[in-house]
C-alpha positions in Angstrom: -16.3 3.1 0.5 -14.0 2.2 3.4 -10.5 1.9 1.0 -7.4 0.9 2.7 -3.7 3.0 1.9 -2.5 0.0 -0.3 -5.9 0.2 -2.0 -5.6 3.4 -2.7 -1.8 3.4 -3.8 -3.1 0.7 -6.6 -6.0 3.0 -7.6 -3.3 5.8 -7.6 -1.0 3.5 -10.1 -3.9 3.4 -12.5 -5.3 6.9 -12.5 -2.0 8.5 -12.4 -1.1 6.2 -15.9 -4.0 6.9 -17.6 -3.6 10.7 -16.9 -0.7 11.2 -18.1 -1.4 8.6 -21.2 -4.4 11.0 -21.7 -2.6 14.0 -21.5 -0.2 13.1 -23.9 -2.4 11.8 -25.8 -3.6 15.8 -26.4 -0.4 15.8 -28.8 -2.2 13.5 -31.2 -5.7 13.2 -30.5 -8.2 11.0 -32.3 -9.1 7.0 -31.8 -5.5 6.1 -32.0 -4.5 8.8 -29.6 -7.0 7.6 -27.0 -5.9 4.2 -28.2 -2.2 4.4 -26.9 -3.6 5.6 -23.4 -6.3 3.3 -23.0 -3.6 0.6 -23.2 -1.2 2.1 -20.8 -4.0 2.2 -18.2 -4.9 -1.7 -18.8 -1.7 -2.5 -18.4 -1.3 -0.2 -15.6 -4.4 -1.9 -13.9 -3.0 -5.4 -14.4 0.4 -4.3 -12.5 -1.5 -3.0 -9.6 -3.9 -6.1 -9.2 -1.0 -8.6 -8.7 -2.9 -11.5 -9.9 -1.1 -14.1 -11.0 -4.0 -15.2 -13.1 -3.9 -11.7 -15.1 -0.6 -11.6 -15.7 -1.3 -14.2 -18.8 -4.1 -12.0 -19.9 -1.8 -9.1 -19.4 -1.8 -8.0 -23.5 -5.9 -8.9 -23.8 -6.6 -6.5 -21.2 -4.4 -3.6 -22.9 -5.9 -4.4 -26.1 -9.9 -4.1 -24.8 -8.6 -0.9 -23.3 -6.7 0.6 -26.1 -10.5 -0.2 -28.2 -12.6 0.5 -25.4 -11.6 4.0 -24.6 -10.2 4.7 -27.9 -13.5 4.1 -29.8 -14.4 7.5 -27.7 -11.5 9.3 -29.4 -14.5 9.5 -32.7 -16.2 12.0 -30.5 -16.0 15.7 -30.9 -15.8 17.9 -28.2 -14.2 21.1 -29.0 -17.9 22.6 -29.6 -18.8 21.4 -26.4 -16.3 22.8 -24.3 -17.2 26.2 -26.2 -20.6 26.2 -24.5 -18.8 25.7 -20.5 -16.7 29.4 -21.9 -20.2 30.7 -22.1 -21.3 33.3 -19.4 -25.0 32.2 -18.5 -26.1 29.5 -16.5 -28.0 27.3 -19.2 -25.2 26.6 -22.0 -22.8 26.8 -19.3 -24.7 23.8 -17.5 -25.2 22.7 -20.9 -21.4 22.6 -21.6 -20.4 20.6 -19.0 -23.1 17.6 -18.1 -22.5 17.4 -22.0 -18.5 16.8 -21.5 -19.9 14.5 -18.4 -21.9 12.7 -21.3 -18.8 13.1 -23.3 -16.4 11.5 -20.6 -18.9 8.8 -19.5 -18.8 7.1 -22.9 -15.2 6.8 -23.4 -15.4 4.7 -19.8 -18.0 3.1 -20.7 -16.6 1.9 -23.3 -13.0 1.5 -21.3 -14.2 -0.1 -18.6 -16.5 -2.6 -20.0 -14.5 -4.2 -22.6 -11.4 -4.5 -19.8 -14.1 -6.2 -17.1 -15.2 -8.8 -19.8 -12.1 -9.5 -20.5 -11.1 -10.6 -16.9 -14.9 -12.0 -16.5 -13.9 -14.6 -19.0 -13.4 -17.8 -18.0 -14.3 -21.6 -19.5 -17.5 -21.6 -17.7 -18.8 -18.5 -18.3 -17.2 -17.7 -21.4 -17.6 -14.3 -23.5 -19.0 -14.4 -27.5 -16.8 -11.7 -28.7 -18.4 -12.6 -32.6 -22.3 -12.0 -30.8 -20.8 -8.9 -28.7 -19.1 -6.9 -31.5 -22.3 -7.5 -33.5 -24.8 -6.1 -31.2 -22.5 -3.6 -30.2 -22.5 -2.6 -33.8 -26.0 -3.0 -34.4 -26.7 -0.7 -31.5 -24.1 1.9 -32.7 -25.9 2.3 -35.7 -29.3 2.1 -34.2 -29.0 4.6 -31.9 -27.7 7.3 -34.3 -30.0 7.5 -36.7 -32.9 7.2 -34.5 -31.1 9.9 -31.7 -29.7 12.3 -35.1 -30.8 11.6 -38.0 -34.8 10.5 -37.2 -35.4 12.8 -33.9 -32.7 15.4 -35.0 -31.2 15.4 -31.5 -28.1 17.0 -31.8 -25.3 17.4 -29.2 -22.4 19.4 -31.1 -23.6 20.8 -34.1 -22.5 21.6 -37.5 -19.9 19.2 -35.7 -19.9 15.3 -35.9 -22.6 14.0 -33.6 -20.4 10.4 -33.2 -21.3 10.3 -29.5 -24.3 8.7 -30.6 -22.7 5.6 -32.2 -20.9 4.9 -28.8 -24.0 4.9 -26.7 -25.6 2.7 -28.9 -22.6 0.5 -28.8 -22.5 1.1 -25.1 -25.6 0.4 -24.1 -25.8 -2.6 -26.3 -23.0 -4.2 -24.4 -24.3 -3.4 -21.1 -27.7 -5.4 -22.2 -24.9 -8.3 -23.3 -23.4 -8.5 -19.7 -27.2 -8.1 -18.3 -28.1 -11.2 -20.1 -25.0 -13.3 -19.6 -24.6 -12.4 -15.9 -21.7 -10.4 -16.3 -22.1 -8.3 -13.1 -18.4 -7.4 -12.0 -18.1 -6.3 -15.4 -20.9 -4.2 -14.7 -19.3 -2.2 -12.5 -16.0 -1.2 -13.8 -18.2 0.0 -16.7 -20.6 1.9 -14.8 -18.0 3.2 -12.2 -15.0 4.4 -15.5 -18.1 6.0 -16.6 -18.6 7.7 -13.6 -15.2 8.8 -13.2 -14.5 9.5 -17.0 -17.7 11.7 -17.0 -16.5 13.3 -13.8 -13.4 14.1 -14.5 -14.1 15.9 -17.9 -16.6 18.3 -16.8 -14.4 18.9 -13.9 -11.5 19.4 -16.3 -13.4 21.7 -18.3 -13.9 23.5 -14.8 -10.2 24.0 -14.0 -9.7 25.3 -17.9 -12.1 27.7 -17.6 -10.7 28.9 -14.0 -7.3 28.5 -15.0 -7.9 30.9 -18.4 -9.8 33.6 -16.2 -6.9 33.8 -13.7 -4.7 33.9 -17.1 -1.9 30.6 -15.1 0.5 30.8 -17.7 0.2 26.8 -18.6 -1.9 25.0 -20.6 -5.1 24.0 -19.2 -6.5 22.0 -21.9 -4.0 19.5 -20.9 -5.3 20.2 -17.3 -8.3 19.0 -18.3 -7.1 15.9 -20.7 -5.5 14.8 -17.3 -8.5 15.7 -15.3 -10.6 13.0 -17.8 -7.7 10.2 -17.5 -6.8 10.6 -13.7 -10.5 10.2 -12.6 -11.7 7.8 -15.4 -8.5 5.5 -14.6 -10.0 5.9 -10.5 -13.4 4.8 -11.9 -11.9 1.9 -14.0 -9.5 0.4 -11.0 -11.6 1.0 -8.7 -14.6 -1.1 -10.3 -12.0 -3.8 -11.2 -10.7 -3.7 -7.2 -14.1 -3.7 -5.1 -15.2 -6.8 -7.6 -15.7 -10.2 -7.2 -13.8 -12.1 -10.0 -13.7 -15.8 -10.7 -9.8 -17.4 -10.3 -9.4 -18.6 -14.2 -6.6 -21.0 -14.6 -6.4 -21.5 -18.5 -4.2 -19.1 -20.2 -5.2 -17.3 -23.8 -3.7 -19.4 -26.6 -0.3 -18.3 -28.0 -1.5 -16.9 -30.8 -4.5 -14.7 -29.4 -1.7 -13.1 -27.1 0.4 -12.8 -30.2 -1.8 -11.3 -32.6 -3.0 -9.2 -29.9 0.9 -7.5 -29.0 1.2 -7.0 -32.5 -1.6 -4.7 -32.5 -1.2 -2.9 -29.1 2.4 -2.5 -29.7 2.9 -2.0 -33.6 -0.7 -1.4 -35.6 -1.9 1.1 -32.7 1.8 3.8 -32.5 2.5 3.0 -36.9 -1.2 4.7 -37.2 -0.3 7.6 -34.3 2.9 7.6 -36.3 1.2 8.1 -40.2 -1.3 10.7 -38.7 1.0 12.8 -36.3 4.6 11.9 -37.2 4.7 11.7 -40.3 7.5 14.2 -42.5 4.3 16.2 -44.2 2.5 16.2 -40.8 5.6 17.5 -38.9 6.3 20.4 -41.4 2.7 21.6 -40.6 2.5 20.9 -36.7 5.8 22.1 -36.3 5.0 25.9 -38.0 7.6 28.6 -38.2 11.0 27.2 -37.0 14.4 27.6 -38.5 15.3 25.2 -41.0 12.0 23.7 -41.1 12.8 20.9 -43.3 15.5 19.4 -41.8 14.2 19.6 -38.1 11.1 17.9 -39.9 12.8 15.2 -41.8 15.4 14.5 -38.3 12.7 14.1 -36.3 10.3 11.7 -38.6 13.7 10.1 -38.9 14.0 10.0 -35.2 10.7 8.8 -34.0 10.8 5.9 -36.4 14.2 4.7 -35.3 12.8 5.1 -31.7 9.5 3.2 -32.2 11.0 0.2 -34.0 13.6 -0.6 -31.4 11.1 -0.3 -29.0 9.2 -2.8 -30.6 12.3 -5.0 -31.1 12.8 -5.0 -27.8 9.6 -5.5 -26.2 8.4 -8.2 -28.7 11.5 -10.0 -27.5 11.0 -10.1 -24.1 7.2 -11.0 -24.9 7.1 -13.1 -27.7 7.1 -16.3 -25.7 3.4 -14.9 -23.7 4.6 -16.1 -20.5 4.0 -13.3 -18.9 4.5 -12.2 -15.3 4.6 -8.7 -13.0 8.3 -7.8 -14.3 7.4 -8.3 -18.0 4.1 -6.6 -17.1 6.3 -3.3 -15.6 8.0 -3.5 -18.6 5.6 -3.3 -21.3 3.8 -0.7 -19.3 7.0 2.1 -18.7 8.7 1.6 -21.9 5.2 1.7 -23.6 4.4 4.8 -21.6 8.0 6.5 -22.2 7.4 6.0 -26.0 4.3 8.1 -26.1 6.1 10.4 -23.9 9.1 10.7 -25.7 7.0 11.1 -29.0 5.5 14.0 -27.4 8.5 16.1 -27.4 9.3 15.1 -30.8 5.8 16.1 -32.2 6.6 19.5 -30.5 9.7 20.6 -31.8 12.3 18.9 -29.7 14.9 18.5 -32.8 14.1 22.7 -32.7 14.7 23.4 -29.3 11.5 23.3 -28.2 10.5 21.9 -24.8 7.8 22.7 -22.7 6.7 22.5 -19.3 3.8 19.9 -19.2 5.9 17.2 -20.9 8.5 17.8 -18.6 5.5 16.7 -15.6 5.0 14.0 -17.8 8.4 12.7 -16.7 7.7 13.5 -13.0 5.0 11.4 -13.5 6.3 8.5 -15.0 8.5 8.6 -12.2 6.3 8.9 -9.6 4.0 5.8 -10.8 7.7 3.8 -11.2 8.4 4.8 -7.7 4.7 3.8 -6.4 5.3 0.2 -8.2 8.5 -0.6 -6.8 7.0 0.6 -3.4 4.7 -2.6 -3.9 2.5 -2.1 -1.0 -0.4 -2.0 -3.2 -3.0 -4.4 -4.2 -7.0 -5.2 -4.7 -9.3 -5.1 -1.8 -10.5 -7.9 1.0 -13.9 -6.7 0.6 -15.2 -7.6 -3.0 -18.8 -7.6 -4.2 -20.6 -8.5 -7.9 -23.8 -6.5 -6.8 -25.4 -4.3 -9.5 -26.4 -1.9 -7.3 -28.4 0.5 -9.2 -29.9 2.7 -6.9 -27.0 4.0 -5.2 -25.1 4.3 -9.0 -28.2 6.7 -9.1 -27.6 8.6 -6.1 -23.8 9.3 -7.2 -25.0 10.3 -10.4 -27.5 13.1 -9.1 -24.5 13.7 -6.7 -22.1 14.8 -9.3 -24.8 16.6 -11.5 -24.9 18.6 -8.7 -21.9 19.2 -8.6 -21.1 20.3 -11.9 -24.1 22.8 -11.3 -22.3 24.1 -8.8 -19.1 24.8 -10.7 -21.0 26.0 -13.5 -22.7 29.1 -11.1 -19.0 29.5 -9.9 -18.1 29.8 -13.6 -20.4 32.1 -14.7 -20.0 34.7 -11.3 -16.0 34.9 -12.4 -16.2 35.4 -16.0 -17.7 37.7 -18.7 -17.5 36.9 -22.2 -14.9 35.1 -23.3 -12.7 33.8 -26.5 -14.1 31.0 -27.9 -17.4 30.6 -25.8 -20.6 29.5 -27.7 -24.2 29.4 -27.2 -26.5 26.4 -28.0 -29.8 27.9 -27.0 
């Protein structure tokens, strides 16, 4: 992997978007969480690429995204992460190739749908209609043979959903196999690889981080860990790829029905789960005057989000899109989630704290890297499936994470929260 600076600086635009999507995203969890920051990093990937013939793709690519990796959110994890707390090498091990399991499907996922998008063209077009289908044939397949006929369980009394998205995963691998797919391929294999690393790994620097007792919240650590690495995987599969130059441009009202669901359907559902007045007088707990900090900020957030949407949809609405509109959609989409953040956590009480103050720094520091503009794909592209050395990386980061986990385990007795499987 011989990358180049600018290379890198793109990569560094993606994984620092998705991180910080991700992160926030710990505020609201579930598929629309993951939702909202698997958009940001599509449209954070299609800002870095500066390809002219993306930019009219620009909302397609957020929307495969915002499904792709939020289709993961179904997954539960918090049983999982209990077993990388525990103090013995097997459920430690356990815990964390499981999270690398974990991780790997939500780029799976991520990364696919985003490289069939771009892989579409008129000559090698994709059959969304046969995809979703086998997709959800395969979702279904695979978890009642894996759960319910073996009785392989990952997380249990938990949801075992994990299985529903391999299915669906591996059916739309065999989809891109068949149709010669190959570039998209590889940003699904490679956001898997990154999205897998960077949650075990995550899980790694929460467990250090409680042990040493850093006064900060390390889950979001690791919810930053699984974006920043995932969002690597994901660019970096889409840079080091040969894609074909596609000239025709999405039809007006694909791109429109496609805005309206990235930018209104995705936050009013993060908004009626998390933002809500009942939800806010139970997230927000003991506070003075609980009712009306609850009822300013529901009032708040939904001013917010519909002149956000006002004023995106009017600077989109006619889906000519190029790298300004692009920058625009992307920070005002990003600051939204952020901004909703602080709401969710009891900015109308006083209440700020220190990781959604990074998020800022970090919104910042991805602005800053975009204006830089010396940034871009790479000279060197390839659509080879090689899956030998994808082999070789994987054993390389099992490794790994068997290394962290007898780190682990030598710094830590018992602690809160840990579990056993075996």
């Amino acid at each position: 992997m011989n990358i180049k600076k600018q290379q890198v600086l793109g990569i560094l635009i993606v994984a620092m978007s998705l991180a910080t999507a991700w992160a926030i995203r710990g505020q609201f969890g579930h598929e629309q969480g993951a939702a909202w920051a698997g958009a940001i990093g599509g449209l954070a990937l299609i800002l870095a690429a500066k390809r002219e013939d993306w930019y009219p793709k620009m909302v397609l690519v957020a929307l495969a995204s915002a499904v792709g990796w939020g289709a993961g959110g179904m997954i539960s994890y918090g049983q999982v992460v209990g077993y990388g707390r525990a103090d013995n090498f097997p459920n430690a091990f356990y815990g964390l190739s499981m999270l690398f399991v974990i991780g790997a499907l939500f780029g799976l996922l991520g990364g696919g749908l985003v490289g069939l998008v771009l892989g579409h063209t008129k000559q090698n077009k994709v059959r969304w209609g046969s995809l979703v289908s086998e997709m959800t044939a395969g979702g279904l397949i695979s978890y009642y043979f894996l759960v319910e006929q073996i009785g392989f369980k990952m997380t249990p009394p938990r949801s075992e959903a994990w299985a529903i998205i391999l299915g669906a995963g591996l059916a739309m691998l065999w989809y891109m196999a068949r149709n010669k797919q190959n570039s998209a391929i590889r940003v699904a294999v490679f956001s898997a690889l990154g999205g897998g690393f960077g949650f075990a790994f995550g899980n790694f620097l929460h467990v250090v981080g409680n042990v040493m007792e850093i006064d900060f919240n390390m889950w979001n650590v690791m919810e930053y860990s699984i974006g920043f690495f995932g969002g690597s995987g994901m660019a970096y599969g889409v840079f080091s790829s040969k894609w074909p130059v596609d000239e025709s441009k999405p039809r007006a009202w694909v791109n429109r029905v496609s805005l309206f669901i990235v930018l209104v359907f995705v936050p009013l559902i993060v908004y009626r789960e998390s933002l809500a007045y009942d939800h806010l007088l139970k997230r927000l707990g003991e506070v003075d005057n609980l009712e009306k900090v609850a009822l300013s900020s529901t009032i708040f957030a939904a001013t917010i989000m519909v002149l956000t949407v006002v004023l995106v949809y009017t600077r989109l609405k006619n889906v000519h899109y190029d790298q300004k509109k692009t920058a625009l959609f992307l920070f005002t989409y990003l600051g939204l989630y952020a901004l909703m953040s602080y709401v969710i956590k009891g900015l109308f009480a006083g209440h700020m704290i220190l990781n959604h103050h990074l998020y800022v720094l970090n919104i910042i520091a991805i602005f800053l890297l975009y204006k830089k503009g010396n940034y871009g794909t790479f000279d060197v592209v390839s659509d080879t499936v090689n899956s030998k050395k994808w082999f070789v990386y994987l054993l390389g980061i099992l490794a790994f994470i068997a290394l962290c986990t007898v780190i682990l385990i030598s710094i830590h007795g018992e602690l809160p929260h840990s579990h056993n499987r075996f």
